[in-house]
Each structure stands twice: as structure tokens, then as C-alpha cells.
N, C-alpha and C positions, 0 to 999 in steps of 0.2 A: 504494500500500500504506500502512497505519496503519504508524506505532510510535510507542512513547513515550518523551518528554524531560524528565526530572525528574517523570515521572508524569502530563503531559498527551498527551494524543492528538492527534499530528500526523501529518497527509498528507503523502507522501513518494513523488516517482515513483521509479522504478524506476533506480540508478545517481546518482543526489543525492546529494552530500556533507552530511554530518552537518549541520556550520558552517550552510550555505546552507537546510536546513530550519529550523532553532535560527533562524536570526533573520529569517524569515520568520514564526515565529510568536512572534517577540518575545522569545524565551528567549538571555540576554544568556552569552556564550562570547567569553572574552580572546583577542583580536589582539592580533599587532604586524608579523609581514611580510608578512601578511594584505590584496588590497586586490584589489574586483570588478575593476579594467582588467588585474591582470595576477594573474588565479589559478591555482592548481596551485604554490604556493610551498612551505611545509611547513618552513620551515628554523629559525625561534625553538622550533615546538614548544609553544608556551603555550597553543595552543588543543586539548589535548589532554584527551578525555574519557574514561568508563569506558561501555564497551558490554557488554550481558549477552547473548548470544546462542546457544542450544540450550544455556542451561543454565549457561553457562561466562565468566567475567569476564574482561577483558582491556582494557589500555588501548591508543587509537588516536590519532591526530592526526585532530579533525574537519573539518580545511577537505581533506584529501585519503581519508578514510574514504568509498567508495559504500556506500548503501541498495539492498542487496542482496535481503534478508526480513526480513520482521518483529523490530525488535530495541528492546531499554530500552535509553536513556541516562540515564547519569548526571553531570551537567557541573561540578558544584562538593561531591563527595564530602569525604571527609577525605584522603581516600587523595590522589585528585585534588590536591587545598590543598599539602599536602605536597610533592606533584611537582613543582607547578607552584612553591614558594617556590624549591626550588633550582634552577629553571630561571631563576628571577628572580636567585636568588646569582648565577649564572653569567653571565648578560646586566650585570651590577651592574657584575662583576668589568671584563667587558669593556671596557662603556661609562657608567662612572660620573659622567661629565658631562651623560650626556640626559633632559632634566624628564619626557618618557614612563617614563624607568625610576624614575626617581626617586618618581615617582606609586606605579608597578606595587611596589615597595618598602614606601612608607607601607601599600598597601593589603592586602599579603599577609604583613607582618611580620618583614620584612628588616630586621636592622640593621646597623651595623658588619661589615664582613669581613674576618673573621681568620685565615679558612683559605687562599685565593685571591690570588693576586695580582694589586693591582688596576692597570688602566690607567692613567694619570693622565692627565686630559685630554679621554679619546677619548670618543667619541657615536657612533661607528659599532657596530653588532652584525654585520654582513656579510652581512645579508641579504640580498643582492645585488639587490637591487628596483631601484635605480640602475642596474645595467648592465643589466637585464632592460628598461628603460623606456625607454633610450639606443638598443639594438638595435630595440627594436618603432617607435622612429621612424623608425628605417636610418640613423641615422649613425656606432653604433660607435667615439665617443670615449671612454668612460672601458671601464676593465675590470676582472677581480679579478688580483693580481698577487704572486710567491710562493707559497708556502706555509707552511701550519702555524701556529706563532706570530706567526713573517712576515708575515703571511695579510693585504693590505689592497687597496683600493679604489682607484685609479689615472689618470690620463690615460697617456700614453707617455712615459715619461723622466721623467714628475713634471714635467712643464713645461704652461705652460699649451695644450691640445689643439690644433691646428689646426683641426681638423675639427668640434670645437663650434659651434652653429651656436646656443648660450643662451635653449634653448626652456625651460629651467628643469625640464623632466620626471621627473629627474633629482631634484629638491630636492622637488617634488611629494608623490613617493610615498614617499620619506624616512618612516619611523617615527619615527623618534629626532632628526630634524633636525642630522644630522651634515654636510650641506652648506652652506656658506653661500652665502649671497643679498643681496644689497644691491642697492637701484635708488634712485635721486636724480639729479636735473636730465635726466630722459632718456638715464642710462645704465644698466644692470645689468652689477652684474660678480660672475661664476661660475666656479671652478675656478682663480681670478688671471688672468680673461680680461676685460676689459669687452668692450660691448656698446650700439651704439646702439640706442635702441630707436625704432618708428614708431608715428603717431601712428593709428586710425581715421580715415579721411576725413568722416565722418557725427557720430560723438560727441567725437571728439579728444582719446579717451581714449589712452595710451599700452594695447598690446596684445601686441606681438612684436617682439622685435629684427628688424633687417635682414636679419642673416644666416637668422635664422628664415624671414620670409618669406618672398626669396628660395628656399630649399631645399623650401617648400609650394608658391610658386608652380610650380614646376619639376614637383615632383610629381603635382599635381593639377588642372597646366595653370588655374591661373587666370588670368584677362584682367590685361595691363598695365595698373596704376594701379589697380588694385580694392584698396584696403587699407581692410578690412573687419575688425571684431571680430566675434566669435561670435555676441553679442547681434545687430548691425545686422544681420549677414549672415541669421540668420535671418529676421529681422525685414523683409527686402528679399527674401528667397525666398517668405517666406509673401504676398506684397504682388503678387506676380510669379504667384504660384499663383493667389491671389482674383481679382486681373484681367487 
């Protein structure tokens, strides 16, 4: 089905999220806990547009809105700008230490916050992307923990996890880069965990910690001694395919 986005005609199957039409056809809509491995999020809100449809205006969140019938988008109205600044106030308030927010600030015309109180410090928004990324690996080290103003991001006891296995996936999909990460001399340390990490066999590039591999090895049955990066391994599949 057609509909249109700021007044251009775009193709749209049946069941599409907004978002995922919009920047298929280039038409730029604000993320932030927004991210292709792990969609269906919906929780900052900022990528929230106006849709006109039989007639009637309403605003939606586009990365979880389907293309149902034929309908106008509207993605950077007034009305829109507006919303979206005090959703920026809000995120500000939260995590007024993360240079994403700090951007999304300069850019929408945030200044000083006098109504909210702010965090001092923090860089987390809660968009739980971090435990959504930790669970789709299967290992279920960190989680959300409390509630309310409580409300934060966790391993068990606030100590560092046992069961982190410092695949980094975690710090990855981070928006606001509230985990830290550090890697030097062949170790990374995450969560106040280090981490040895291993070398590729092939390029000798550092790739994955031990424990990482290990817990892929296991999963995916790979052969003993195959320590392989992404790169090689493909590069050794397609080699394996041609001859």
C-alpha cells in the first residue's frame, strides 16, 4: 500500500512500522532505544510522529505504529518539536551526563533545567536495551532492579556478575553509553569484572574474551581450537564453499 511521509509517496507492506518505512526511504525520525537486533522497544518515545488517518490527527510512537491503510505522516510538525523537547527535558533530567543527550539538547533547544530534578552523574535512560541484549545471548547477568525513582540497571547484589561471560553486548546497544568499557594489554573489564581476552588464530587480532568463547563454543558446538573472528571465519566459510 502507498502512504505518505512529510508528503512523499512511500511503499509500505501491509503491518510495517512507520520508523522502518521513514528510513527506508531516507526520511530521517529521532532514535534513541531504537536499534534493528533488538526491535519492538518503544520506551524513550522520541521517535514519535503525527499520523492523519480517516480524517482525524493523532500522535503514535513510529518504531511500534503498523501500516494498516493508507495514512499521512507527519514526523517533525510543531506540535511534534514541542513533544518531542520535553521528552528531551525528561531524558536530560534523567541522564544529564550522556553526549547523545547532550546533542539531542543542542539540537531541539533545551536549556538549563529548572523544573526537574536532575540526576547528577547518570547516563542511563532505562531503556532496558542492556538486559534485552544480555537475555537474547542467554546468559541473564544484569537486570532492571526496584522500582520507580529506584528504578536502575543491575548485576545481583551490585557485585560484579558471575555469570558474565564480557561479550560487551551489553555496552553495544547502549544509546547513551552508560556502561563502561575498557580493554588494554589483552584484558577488558565490564560491570568491575575483567576479562581475558583471545587472540584470532588467523589475524591475531584480539576478538572475544575466554569466557565469551567458551559459552559460543558450547552453544554452537564449535570445533576445539577454532578461534576464529567474524571476519576470518567468514572468510574461511566462503573458501570452504568455493572449493
Amino acid at each position: 500500500m502507498k502512504i505518505k511521509i512529510d508528503g512523499k509517496e512511500c511503499e509500505a507492506d501491509h503491518g510495517e512500522y512507520i520508523l522502518d518505512v521513514a528510513k527506508r526511504n531516507g526520511i530521517h525520525i529521532p532514535t534513541l532505544c531504537h536499534t534493528d537486533a533488538l526491535p519492538g522497544q518503544g520506551s524513550c518515545r522520541l521517535c514519535i510522529v503525527e499520523v492523519i488517518e480517516g480524517g482525524k490527527n493523532k500522535v503514535v510512537v513510529s518504531c511500534l505504529y503498523p501500516v494498516t491503510s493508507e495514512i499521512e505522516v507527519v514526523t517533525n510538525s510543531d506540535k511534534i518539536r514541542r513533544l518531542r523537547k520535553n521528552i528531551i527535558r525528561l531524558l536530560a533530567a534523567r541522564a544529564p551526563e550522556s553526549e547523545r543527550i547532550k546533542k539531542l539538547k543542542e539540537e531541539y533547544g533545551v536549556y538549563e533545567e529548572k523544573r526537574f530534578e536532575i540526576d547528577k552523574g547518570e547516563k542511563c535512560v532505562l531503556c532496558g536495551l542492556c538486559v534485552r541484549a544480555c537475555e537474547a545471548m542467554g546468559v541473564y547477568a544484569i537486570s532492571s532492579v526496584e522500582r520507580g525513582i529506584k528504578k536502575r540497571i543491575s548485576p545481583p547484589f551490585e557485585e560484579p556478575p558471575v555469570d558474565c561471560i564480557g561479550c560487551s553486548a551489553c555496552a553495544v546497544v547502549c544509546p547513551t553509553g552508560a556502561i563502561a568499557l575498557t580493554e588494554f594489554e589483552g584484558k577488558r573489564i565490564i560491570w568491575d569484572k575483567t576479562f581475558e581476552l583471545v587472540k584470532c588464530s588467523v589475524c591475531e587480532n584480539y576478538f572475544a574474551t575466554r569466557e565469551q568463547y567458551e559459552f559460543l563454543k558450547q552453544k554452537y558446538g564449535l570445533e576445539a581450537g577454532e578461534l576464529l573472528c567474524d571476519k576470518c571465519r567468514k572468510k574461511f566459510t566462503a573458501q570452504k564453499l568455493v572449493f
